[in-house]
N, C-alpha and C positions, 0 to 999 in steps of 0.2 A: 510612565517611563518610556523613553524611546529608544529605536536601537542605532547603534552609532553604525557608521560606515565602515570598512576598512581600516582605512586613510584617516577618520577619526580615531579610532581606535589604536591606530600605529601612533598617530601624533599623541595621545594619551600618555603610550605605555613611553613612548621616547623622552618625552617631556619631563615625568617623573625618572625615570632612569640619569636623564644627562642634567641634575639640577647643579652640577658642576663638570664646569670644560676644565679641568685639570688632571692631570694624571699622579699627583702628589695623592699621598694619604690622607683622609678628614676620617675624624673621627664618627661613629654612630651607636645610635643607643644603644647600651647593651656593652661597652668596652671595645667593640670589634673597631674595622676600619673599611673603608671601602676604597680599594685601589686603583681599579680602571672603572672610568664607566662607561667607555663604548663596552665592557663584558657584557652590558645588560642588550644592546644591539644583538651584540650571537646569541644572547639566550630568547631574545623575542624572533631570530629565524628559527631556531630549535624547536621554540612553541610552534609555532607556525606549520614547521615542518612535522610535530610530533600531532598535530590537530588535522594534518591532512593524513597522516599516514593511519591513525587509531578510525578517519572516518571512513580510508579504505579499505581497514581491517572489518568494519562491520559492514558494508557492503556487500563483501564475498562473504561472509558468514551466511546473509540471509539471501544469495542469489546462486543460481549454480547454471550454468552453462553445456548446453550440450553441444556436439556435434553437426553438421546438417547432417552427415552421413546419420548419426540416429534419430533426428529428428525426422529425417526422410523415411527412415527404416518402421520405427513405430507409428509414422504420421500424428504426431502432437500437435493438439489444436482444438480451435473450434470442430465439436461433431455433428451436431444440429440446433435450430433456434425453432420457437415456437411464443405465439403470441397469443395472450385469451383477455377475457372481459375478466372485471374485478367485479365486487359487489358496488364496489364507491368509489369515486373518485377522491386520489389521496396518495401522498406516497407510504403511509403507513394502514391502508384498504385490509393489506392481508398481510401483515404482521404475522400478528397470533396463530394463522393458519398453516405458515410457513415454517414457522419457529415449530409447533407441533410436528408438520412431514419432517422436519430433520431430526427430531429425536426420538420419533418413531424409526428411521431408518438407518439410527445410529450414524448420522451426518453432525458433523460439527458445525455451528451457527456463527454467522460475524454479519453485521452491516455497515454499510459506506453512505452517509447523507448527501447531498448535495443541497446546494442553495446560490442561483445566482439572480443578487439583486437589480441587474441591469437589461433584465428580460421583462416584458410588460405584458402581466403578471408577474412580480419572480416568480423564479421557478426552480420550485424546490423538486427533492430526488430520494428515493429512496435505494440502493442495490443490496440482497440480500445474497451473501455469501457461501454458498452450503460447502462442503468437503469431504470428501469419504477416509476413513478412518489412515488410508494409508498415501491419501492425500495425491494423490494418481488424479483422483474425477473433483472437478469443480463446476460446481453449478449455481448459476447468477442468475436473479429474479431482479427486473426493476422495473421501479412503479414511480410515475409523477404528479404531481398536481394538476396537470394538462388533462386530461384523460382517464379514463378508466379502463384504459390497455394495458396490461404487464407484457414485459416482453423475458421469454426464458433461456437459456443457451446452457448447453455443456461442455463441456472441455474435458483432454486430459494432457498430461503433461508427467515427468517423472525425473524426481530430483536425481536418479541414479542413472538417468541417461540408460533406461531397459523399458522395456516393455512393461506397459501398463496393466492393471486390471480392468475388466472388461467395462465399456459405459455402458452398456444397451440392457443393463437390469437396471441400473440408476433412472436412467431415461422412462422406461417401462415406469417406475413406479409414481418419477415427479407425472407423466400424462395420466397415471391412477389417481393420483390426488388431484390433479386440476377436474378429472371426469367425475370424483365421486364429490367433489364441492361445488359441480354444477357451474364451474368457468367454461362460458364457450370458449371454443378455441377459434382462432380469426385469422391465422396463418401458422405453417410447419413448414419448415425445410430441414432437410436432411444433406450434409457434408459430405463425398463420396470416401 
């Protein structure tokens, strides 16, 4: 199946709509009648319009916006990045190991793949997503097939535009797990 363009798509829906230029009544199945048919023109700007404004509705649903003044205020963002050895080289090296730190620390789990096949080798990706329970701390592990370097960051950020929970227990415990699974670590930097 392929996906039609716009302008396909409008010539479609136009094409079936205006299968008569007359503005007389014709009859259609069903006993009814069909009276104008540029009507069907307004109803495919309506759609149009109904299909941009339901995909701006969900937009803002899942994005919230803060201030600079609070974002200045609580400093949301990157807090620090840290880089270690994996056991393997692989975007999925330390999966299981990862997935374990987060449910041991009451973190919610999600990963993001990558794969671009116009890298030589592709180059696939791994990004493991962690989250604290009130979703304030986010913490990103990614691992590639390049390498057997993960690189880690935390963040925080807050949907209600306030003051976050603190990261530097989150922090303390992902350097606990990299140090008691025996990942050197190969760079630290810390955010002021």
């Amino acid at each position: 199946m392929t996906a039609l363009s716009d302008l396909d798509l409008e010539h479609q829906i136009s094409k079936s709509c205006n299968h008569s230029q007359s503005s007389r009544a014709e009859p259609i199945t069903g006993g009814s009648t069909m009276r104008n048919p540029k009507s069907c023109n307004v109803s495919l700007l309506f759609l149009c319009i109904f299909i941009f404004l339901t995909s701006v509705e969900a937009a803002v649903a899942t994005t919230t916006v803060c201030s600079n003044a609070a974002a200045n205020r609580y400093h949301y963002g990157e807090k620090a990045t840290l880089k270690f050895k994996t056991p393997g080289v692989g975007p999925e090296s330390i999966t299981d190991a990862v997935k374990s730190f987060a449910e041991g620390n009451r973190l919610s789990y999600s990963s993001v793949g990558g794969f671009d096949p116009y890298k030589q080798p592709p180059l696939k990706s791994l990004t493991h997503i962690l989250q604290s329970s009130s979703v304030d701390i986010s913490i990103s592990i990614k691992t590639t097939n390049r390498d057997d370097i993960a690189s880690a960051s935390i963040s925080t950020f807050s949907f209600k535009c306030g003051r976050t929970e603190d990261w530097h227990p989150y922090w303390a415990a992902l350097k606990s797990f990299i140090e008691s699974n025996k990942y050197p670590v190969v760079g630290i930097a810390t955010n002021p």
